[in-house]
C-alpha positions in Angstrom: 0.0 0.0 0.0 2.5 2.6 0.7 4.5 1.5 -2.4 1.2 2.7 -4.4 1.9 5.9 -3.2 5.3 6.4 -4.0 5.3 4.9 -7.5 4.0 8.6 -8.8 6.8 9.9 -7.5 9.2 7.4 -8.6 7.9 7.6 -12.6 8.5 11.1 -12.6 11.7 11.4 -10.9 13.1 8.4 -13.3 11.3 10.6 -16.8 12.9 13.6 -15.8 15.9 13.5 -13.3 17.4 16.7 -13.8 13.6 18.7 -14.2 12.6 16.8 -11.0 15.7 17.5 -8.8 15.5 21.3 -10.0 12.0 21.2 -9.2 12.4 19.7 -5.6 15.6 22.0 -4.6 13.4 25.1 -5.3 10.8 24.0 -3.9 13.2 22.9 -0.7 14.8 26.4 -0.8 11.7 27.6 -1.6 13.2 29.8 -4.7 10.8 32.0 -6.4 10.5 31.9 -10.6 9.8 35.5 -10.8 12.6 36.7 -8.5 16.3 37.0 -9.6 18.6 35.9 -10.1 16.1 32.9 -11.2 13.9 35.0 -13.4 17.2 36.1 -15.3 18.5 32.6 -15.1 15.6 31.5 -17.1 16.0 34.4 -19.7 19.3 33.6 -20.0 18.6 29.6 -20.8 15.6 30.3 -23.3 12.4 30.1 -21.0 9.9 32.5 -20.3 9.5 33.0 -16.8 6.1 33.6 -15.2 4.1 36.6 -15.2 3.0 37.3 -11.5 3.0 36.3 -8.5 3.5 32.4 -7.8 1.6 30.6 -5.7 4.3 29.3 -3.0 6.9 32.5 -3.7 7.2 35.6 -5.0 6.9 39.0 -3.2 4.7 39.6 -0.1 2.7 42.4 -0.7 0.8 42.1 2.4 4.0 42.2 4.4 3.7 39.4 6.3 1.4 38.2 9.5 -2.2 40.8 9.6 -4.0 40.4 12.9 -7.7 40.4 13.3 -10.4 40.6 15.6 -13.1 38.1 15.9 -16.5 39.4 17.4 
């Protein structure tokens, strides 16, 4: 049963090695696409990076923590 689970994860990371471990150590370091030097990493290899703000990274523009008050 928890073989079932991990054989996902095994296809793609035997597909795509090098995409997969890329994928894992930003997500690990929890790099942003649209922030440099990524986003100019990408330009610089051919890829388009993208437009916006990414779900996991990317700049805060609430600034962090908001408190509120519950009534």
């Amino acid at each position: 049963m928890f073989l079932d689970e991990l054989t996902p994860f095994v296809q793609e990371l035997t597909a795509h090695p090098v995409a997969f471990l890329g994928g894992l150590a930003s997500g690990l370091l929890r790099l942003s696409l649209s922030d440099d030097p990524v986003k100019s990493w990408l330009q610089n290899q051919g890829v388009t990076p993208p437009v916006g703000d990414s779900r996991w990274g990317g700049s805060d523009r609430n600034g962090g923590p908001q408190s509120i008050s519950i009534d």
